[in-house]
N, C-alpha and C positions, 0 to 999 in steps of 0.2 A: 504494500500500500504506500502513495507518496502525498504525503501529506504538506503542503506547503499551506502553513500556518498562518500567515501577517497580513490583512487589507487595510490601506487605508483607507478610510472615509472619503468619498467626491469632493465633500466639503469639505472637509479640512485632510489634505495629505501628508500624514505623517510619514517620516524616514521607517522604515522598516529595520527592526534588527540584524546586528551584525549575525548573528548563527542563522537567522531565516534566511536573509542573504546569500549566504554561502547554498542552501543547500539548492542544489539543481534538478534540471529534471533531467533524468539519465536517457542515452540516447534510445533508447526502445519505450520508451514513452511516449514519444509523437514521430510520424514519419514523414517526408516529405515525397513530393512526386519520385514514381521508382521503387518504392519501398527502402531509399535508406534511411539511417537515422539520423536523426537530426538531432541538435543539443541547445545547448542555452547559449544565444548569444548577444555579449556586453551586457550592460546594464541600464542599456536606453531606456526609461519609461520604469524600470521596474520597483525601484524601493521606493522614488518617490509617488505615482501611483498606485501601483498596486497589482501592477503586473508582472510577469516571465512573458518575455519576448523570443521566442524558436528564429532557428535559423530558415526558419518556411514562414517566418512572420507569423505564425500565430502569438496571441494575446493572451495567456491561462493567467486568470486572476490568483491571485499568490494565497489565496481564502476559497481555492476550489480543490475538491478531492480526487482525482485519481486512481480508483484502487486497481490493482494488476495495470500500473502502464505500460506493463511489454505487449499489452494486447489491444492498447488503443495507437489509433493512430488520425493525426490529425494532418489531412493531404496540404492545407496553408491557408494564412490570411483566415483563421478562424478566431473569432473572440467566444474565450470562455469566461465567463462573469462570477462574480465573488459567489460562496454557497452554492457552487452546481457540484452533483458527485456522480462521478462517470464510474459502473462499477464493469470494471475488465476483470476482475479477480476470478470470476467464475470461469475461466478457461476459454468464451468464445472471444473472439476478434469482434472491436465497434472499429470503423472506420467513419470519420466523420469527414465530408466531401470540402471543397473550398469557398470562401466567404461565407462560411454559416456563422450563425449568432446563435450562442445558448445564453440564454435571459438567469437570471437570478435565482437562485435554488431550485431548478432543475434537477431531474432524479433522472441518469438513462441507465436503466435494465437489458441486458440482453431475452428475450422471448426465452421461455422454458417448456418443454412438454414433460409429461411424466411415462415413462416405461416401467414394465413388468422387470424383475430383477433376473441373475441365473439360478436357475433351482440350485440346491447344494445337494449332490446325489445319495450323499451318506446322510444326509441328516431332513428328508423331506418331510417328516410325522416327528409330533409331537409328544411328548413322553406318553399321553393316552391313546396314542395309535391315530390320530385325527391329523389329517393333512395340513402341512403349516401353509402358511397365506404365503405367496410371491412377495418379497420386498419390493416396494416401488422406487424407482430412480428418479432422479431429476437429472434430463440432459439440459441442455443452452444452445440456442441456436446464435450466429452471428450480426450482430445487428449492423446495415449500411444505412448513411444518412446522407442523400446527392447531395450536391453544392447549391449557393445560393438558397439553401433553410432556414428558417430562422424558427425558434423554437422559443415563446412567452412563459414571463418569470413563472415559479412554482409550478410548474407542472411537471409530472413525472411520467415516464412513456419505459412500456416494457413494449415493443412492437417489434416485430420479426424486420420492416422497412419503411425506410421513411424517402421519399423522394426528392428530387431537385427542384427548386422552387416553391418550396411548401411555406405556410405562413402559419403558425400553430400559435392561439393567443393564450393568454395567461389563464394559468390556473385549472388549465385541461388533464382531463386524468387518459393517455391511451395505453388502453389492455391489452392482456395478452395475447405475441404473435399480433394485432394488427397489421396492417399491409396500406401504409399511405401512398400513393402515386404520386406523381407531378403534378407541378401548378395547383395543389390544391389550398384550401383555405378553410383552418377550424376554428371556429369562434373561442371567443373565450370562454371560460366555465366548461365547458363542455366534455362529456365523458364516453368513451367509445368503449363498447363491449370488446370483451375477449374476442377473437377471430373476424375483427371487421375487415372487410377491404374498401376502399376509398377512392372511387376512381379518376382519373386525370380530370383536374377541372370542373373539380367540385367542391357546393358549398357545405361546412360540418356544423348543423347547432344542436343546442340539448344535452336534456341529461336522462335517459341512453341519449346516445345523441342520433340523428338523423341527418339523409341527404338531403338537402333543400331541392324541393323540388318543382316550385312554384318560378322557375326562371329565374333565378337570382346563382347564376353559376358564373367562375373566374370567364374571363374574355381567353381568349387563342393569345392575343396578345404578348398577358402576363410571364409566357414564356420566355421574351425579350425584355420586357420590362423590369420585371423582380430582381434579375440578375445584375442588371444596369443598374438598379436602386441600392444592388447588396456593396456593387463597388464603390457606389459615391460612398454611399453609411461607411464603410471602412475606411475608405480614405477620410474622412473627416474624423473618425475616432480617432488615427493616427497622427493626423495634426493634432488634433486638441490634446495628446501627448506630449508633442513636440517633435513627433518623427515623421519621415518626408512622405508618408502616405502614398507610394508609389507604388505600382500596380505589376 
């Protein structure tokens, strides 16, 4: 688990500790285009915001968790916001796509199913002679998230995929295994059942929630659009850093 412990406030930015400082995020923690690793580079932005800047330009708020970083991977130009906890620990791979935004205590889950265990040959019955039950397993599947996603504060998502160009507002609960596509758009509050799918260009309200279906669906557009919006948003985060927000 990699814990980088120090944010400072928007409002007031405080220097970060010398031993938070130091500690890095090692290179199997985020990866860049390719699959290599990436590491932590200088200390542009970091102690006095509140950030760890990768050498892929991602943003991880120095107040966000990590757990198994060798199995996340961040492709670049991703900002992760203070209190999100990305859990890699369970063994599958998250890949999260370029210029995504994860908003402020976010939860991402990799999807889980449950399997029957393997009998044990010697030991199938119970001291009374009665068949013992199959232990159940919990496998993980891997969770991908496209580029240009942005994912609203508090929400926590266990979904098997989430697509490029999706806009996910605050405080949405997605279930297990979901399956978001492209260009889609979930309101906020909104909570999707286990096993939903969510098709391209579509709108999500409610609690289940629902496809809207009364005409009120993303434009074809927003395929060109959300992306073009994800780079200004970056690049203006990165000036208001003080870094050259270059693309």
């Amino acid at each position: 688990q990699l814990r980088v412990s120090t944010m400072a406030d928007t409002a007031a930015h405080a220097p970060a500790p010398a031993a938070a400082a130091a500690d890095p995020l090692p290179p199997s923690s985020a990866s860049s285009d390719g699959g290599q690793g990436e590491g932590r580079e200088g200390a542009e932005g970091e102690g006095e915001f509140g950030y760890i800047k990768t050498a892929a330009h991602n943003y991880v708020s120095r107040n966000a968790t990590i757990h198994g970083p060798q199995n996340v991977e961040l492709r670049g130009k991703t900002i992760i916001e203070r209190g999100v906890n990305i859990y890699g620990d369970e063994g599958s791979k998250i890949r999260i796509g370029r210029y995504c935004a994860i908003g402020e205590g976010v939860a991402l889950t990799p999807a889980s199913y449950v399997v029957d265990g393997m009998d044990d040959d010697d030991n199938t019955n119970d001291d009374d002679g009665t068949k013992k039950e199959k232990e159940k397993v919990v496998k993980y599947l891997p969770l991908i998230i496209g580029s240009n996603t942005c994912i609203g504060c508090n929400t926590t998502s266990q979904a098997a995929a989430i697509g490029s160009s999706v806009i996910i507002g605050n405080d949405c609960t997605i279930g297990n295994r979901c399956i978001i596509k492209d260009c889609v758009y979930i309101e906020g509050g909104s909570v999707l059942p286990d096993d939903m799918v969510v098709p391209p260009f579509a709108v999500v309200r409610g609690c289940p929630a629902r496809l809207v279906t009364d005409g009120d669906v993303m434009p074809e557009s927003c395929a060109v659009v959300i992306p073009q919006q994800r780079v200004e948003e970056f690049g203006d985060f990165v000036r208001k850093l003080g870094g050259d927000g270059g693309h």
